[in-house]
PLY file of the C-alpha trace (Angstrom):
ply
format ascii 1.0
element vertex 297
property float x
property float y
property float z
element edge 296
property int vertex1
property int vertex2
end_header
4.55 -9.60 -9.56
7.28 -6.45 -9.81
8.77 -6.27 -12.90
12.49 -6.43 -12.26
13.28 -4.20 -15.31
12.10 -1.25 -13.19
14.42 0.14 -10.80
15.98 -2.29 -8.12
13.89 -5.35 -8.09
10.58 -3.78 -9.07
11.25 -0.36 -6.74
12.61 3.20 -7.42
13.58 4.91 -3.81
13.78 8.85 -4.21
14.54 11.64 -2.02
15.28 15.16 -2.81
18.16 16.74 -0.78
16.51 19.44 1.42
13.02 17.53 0.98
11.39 15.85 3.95
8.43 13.16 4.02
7.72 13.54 0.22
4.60 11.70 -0.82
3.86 10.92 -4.24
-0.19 11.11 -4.92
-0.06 10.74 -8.64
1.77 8.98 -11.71
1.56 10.31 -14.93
2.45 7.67 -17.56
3.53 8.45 -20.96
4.62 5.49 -22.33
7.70 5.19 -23.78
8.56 8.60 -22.86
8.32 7.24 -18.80
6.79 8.77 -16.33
5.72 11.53 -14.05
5.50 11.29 -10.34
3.56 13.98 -8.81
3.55 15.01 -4.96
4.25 16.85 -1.98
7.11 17.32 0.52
7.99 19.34 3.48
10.88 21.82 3.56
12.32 24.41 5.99
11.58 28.22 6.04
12.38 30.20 9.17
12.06 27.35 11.45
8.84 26.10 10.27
7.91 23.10 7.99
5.84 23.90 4.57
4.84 21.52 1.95
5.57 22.25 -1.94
4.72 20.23 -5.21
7.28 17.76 -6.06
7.75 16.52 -8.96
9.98 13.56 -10.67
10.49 12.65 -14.18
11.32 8.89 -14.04
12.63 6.80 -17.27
11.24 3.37 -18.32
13.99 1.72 -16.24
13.33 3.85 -13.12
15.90 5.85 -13.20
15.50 9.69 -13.28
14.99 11.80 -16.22
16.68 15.12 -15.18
15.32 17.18 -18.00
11.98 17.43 -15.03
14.06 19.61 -12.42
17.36 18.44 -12.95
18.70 14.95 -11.51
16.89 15.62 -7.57
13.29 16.78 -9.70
11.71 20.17 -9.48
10.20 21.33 -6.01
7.98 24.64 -6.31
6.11 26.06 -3.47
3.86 29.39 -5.11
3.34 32.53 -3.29
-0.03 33.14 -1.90
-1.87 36.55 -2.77
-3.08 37.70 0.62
-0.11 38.49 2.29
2.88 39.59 0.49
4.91 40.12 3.40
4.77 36.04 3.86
4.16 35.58 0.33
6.68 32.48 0.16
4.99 30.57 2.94
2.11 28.74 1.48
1.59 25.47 2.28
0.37 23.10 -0.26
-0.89 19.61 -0.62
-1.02 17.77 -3.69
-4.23 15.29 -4.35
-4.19 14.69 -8.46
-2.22 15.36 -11.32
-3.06 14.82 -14.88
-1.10 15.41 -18.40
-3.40 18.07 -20.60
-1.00 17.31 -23.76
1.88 19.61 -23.58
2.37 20.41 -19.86
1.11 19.03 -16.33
-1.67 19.79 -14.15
-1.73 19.68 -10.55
-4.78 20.46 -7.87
-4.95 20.24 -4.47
-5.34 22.62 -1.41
-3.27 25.40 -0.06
-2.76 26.52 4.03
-2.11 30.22 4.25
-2.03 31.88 7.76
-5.18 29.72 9.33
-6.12 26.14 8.83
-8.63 27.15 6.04
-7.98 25.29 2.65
-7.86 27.25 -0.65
-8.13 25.06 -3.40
-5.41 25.53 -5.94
-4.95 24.57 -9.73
-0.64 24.91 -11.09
0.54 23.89 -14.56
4.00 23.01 -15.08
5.74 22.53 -18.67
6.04 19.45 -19.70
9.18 19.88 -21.09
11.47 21.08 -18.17
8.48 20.55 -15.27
8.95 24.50 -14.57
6.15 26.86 -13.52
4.11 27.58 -16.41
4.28 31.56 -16.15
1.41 31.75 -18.90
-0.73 30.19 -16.62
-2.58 31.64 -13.51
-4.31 35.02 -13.17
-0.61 36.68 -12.54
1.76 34.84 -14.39
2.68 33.16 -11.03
1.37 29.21 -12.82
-1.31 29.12 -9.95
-4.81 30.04 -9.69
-6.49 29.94 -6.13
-10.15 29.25 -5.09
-11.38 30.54 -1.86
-14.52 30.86 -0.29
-15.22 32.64 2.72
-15.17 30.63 5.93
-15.61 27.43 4.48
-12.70 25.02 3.17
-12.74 24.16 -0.85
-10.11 21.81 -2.08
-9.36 19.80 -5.18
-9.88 16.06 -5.20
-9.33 15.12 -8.61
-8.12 16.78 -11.80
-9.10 16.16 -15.75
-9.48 18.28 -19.18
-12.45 18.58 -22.06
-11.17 17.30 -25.50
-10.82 19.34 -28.03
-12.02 23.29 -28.16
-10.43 25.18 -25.71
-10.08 22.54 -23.56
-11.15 24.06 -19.90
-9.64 22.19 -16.83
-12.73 20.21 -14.73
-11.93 20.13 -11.02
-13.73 17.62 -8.89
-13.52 19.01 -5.56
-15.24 19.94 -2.15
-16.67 22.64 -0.40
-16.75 22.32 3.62
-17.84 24.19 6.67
-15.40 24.39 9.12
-15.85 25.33 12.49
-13.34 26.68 15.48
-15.65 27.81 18.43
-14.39 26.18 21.50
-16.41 23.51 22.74
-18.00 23.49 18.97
-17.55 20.52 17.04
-13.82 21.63 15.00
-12.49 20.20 11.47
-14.12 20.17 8.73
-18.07 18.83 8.63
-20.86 18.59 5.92
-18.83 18.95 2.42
-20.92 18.73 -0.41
-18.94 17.71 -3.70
-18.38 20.33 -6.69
-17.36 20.91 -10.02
-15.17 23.45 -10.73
-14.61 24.76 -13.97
-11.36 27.05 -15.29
-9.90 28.48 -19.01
-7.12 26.86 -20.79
-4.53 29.82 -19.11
-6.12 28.77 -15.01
-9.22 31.57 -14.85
-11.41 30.79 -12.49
-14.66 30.57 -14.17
-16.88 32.33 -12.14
-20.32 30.58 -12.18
-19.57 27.23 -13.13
-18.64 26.21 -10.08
-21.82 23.53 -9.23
-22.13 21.57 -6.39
-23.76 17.81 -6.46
-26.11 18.04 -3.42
-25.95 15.47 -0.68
-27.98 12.49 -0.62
-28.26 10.56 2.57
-24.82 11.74 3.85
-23.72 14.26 6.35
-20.74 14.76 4.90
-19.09 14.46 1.07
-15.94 14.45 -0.48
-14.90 14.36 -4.46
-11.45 12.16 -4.82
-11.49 11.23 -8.77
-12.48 12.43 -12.03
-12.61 10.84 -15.46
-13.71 11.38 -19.10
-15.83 8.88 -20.78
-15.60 8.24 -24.39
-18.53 10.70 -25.25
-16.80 13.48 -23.36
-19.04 13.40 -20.43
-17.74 13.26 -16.95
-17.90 11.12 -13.98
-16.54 12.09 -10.48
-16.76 9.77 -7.76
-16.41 10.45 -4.14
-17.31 9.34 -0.54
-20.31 9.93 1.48
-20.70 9.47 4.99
-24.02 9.32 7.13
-24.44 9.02 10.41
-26.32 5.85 12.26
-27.20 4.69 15.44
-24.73 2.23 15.19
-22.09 4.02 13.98
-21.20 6.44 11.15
-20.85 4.66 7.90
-18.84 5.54 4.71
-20.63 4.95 1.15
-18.94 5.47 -2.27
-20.62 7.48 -4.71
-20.59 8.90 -8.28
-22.11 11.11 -10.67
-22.38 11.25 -14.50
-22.18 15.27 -15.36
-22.82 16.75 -18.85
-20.73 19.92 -19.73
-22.07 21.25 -22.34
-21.81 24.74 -21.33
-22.13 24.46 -17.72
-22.35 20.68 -16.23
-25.09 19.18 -15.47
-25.63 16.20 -12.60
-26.78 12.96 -14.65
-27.32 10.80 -12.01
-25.47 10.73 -7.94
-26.40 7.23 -6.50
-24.76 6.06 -3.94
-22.41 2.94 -3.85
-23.98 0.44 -1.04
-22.23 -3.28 -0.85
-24.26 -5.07 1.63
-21.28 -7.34 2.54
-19.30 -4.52 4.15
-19.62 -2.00 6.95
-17.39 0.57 4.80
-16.35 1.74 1.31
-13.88 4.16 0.30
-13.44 5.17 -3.13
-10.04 6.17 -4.48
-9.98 6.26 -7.88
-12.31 5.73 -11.19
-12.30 5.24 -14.73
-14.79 4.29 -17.96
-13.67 1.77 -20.57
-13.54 2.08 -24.40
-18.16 0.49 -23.70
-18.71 3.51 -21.52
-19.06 1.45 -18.14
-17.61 3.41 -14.97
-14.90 0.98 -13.06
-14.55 2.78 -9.41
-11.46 1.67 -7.66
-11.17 1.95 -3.65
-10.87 -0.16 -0.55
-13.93 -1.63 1.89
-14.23 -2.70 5.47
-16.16 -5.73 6.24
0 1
1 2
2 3
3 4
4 5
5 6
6 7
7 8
8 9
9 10
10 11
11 12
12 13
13 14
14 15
15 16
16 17
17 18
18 19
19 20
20 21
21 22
22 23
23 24
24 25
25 26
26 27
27 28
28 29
29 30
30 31
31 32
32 33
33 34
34 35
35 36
36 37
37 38
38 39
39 40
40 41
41 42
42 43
43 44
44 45
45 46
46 47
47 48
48 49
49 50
50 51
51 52
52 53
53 54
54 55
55 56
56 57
57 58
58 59
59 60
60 61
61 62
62 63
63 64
64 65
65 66
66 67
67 68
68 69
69 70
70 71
71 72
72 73
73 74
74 75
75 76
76 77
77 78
78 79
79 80
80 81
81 82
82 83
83 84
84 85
85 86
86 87
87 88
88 89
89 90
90 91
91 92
92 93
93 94
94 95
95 96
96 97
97 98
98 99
99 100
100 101
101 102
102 103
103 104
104 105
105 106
106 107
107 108
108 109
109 110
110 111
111 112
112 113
113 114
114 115
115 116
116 117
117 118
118 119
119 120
120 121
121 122
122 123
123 124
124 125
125 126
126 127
127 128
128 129
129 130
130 131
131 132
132 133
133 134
134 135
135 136
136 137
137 138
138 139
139 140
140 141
141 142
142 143
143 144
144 145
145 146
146 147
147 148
148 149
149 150
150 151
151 152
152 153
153 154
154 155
155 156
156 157
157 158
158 159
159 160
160 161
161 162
162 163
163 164
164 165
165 166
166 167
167 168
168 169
169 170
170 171
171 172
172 173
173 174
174 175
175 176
176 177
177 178
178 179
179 180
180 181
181 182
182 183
183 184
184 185
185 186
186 187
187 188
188 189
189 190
190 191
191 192
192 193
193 194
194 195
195 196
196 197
197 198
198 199
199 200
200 201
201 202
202 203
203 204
204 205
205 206
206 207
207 208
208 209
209 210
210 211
211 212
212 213
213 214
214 215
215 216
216 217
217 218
218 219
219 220
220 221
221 222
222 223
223 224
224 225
225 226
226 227
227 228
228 229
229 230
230 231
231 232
232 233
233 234
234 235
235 236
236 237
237 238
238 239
239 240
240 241
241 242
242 243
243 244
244 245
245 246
246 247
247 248
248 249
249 250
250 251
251 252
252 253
253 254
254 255
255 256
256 257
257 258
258 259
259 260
260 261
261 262
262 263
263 264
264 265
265 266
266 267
267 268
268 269
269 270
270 271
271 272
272 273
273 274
274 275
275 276
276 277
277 278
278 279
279 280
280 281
281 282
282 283
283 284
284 285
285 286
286 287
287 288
288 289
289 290
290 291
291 292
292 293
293 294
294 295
295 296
């Protein structure tokens, strides 16, 4: 049932003025302090489209907070190293967002030029929702991932307690083909961790991938941290039959205790349906994982 406290009937409607299509993809709740509503939307530079983070600071009533932005939130759409003569055109898509306890995290993947994806990690303040400018290798609040002529996004976005807190990306690295009469898109991902400092470096060797099982094809789409500190990420898998491609769910428990370390990767099977998607994730207060998603009987 809605709760008819929150906005009209159970609903908040939003649109920023100059904003097209926005899409929220995460909700950051912080209790009596409201909430934060993380996504995308698609805005106008020299006759083309480009996506940029959105993000809305929402009271406990629904309405908007403006100290995130200002009463229409705070849209940011980061320059992208490679080309500083279209430095303002990257286009970004938001997948997770997460609160590391004084400002906001967001991952996703970035277009810039070709079809490629780059995976990105921003941090905004929590106070204000602007760019962190202590964060990133250039003060820009963004830190990009690339790897040569493959895709790598973010699927899901978490911290470490305590220490120095690095940021844990659960993402995936692709091939990604464009030969004419070649099969196109993007084919045989293989899920990763990606590991970066409290200020967004990229930390160069912890970047470990969780090798394939039975699938063709892999994707990472959540992260959580259990109540010993380890890790689980949870994705989708997808293998090819006679009958027809199928989609598993899977997950891993990782270790990071230095560098992570793959647990265990089994794949989700539920004999009753043809397909399983996995969404989300989490592990109660006993340790047991509870994945969250949708299946196709």
């Amino acid at each position: 049932m809605l709760d008819p406290t929150f906005g009209v009937g159970g609903v908040v409607l939003f649109n920023r003025v100059g904003v097209l299509d926005e899409r929220a993809e995460a909700v950051i709740d912080r209790g009596a302090g409201g909430m934060f509503v993380v996504g995308h939307g698609w805005t106008g530079t020299l006759g083309e489209l480009f996506r940029g983070i959105l993000l809305v600071r929402l009271n406990v009533d629904g309405t908007v907070n403006p100290s995130c932005g200002g009463p229409s939130g705070a849209f940011f759409r980061p320059r992208f190293p490679d080309d500083p003569f279209r430095s303002a055109l990257a286009d970004l898509v938001v997948t997770d967002a997460t609160f590391d306890g004084s400002g906001i995290l967001v991952t996703g993947y970035a277009h810039f030029g070709t079809m490629r994806r780059h995976l990105f990690v921003a941090r905004f303040l929590g106070a204000d929702c602007a760019i962190d400018t202590g964060f990133g290798p250039d003060g820009s609040g963004v830190t990009f991932v690339s790897v040569p002529t493959s895709h790598v996004w973010g699927g899901a976005v978490s911290t470490e307690s305590g220490g120095a807190r690095r940021i844990v990306v659960a993402g995936t690295i692709a091939a990604f083909d464009v030969t004419p009469g070649v099969r196109r898109g993007i084919f045989a991902g293989e899920m990763n961790i990606f590991l970066f400092g409290a200020t967004g470096a990229h930390e160069i060797g912890m970047t470990v991938p969780i090798e394939r099982g039975e699938g063709w094809h892999e994707e990472a789409t959540a992260i959580a941290r259990g109540r010993t500190g380890a890790f689980v990420i949870g994705g989708n898998s997808y293998r090819v039959r006679t009958a027809g491609d199928v989609h598993r769910m899977r997950v891993a428990r990782l270790s990071l205790v230095g560098a992570p370390t793959v647990f265990a990767a089994p794949t989700v099977d539920l004999p009753s349906s043809s397909d399983e998607f996995l969404s989300d994730l989490f592990v109660d207060s006993a340790g047991i994982v509870h994945a969250v998603g949708s299946a196709r009987e």
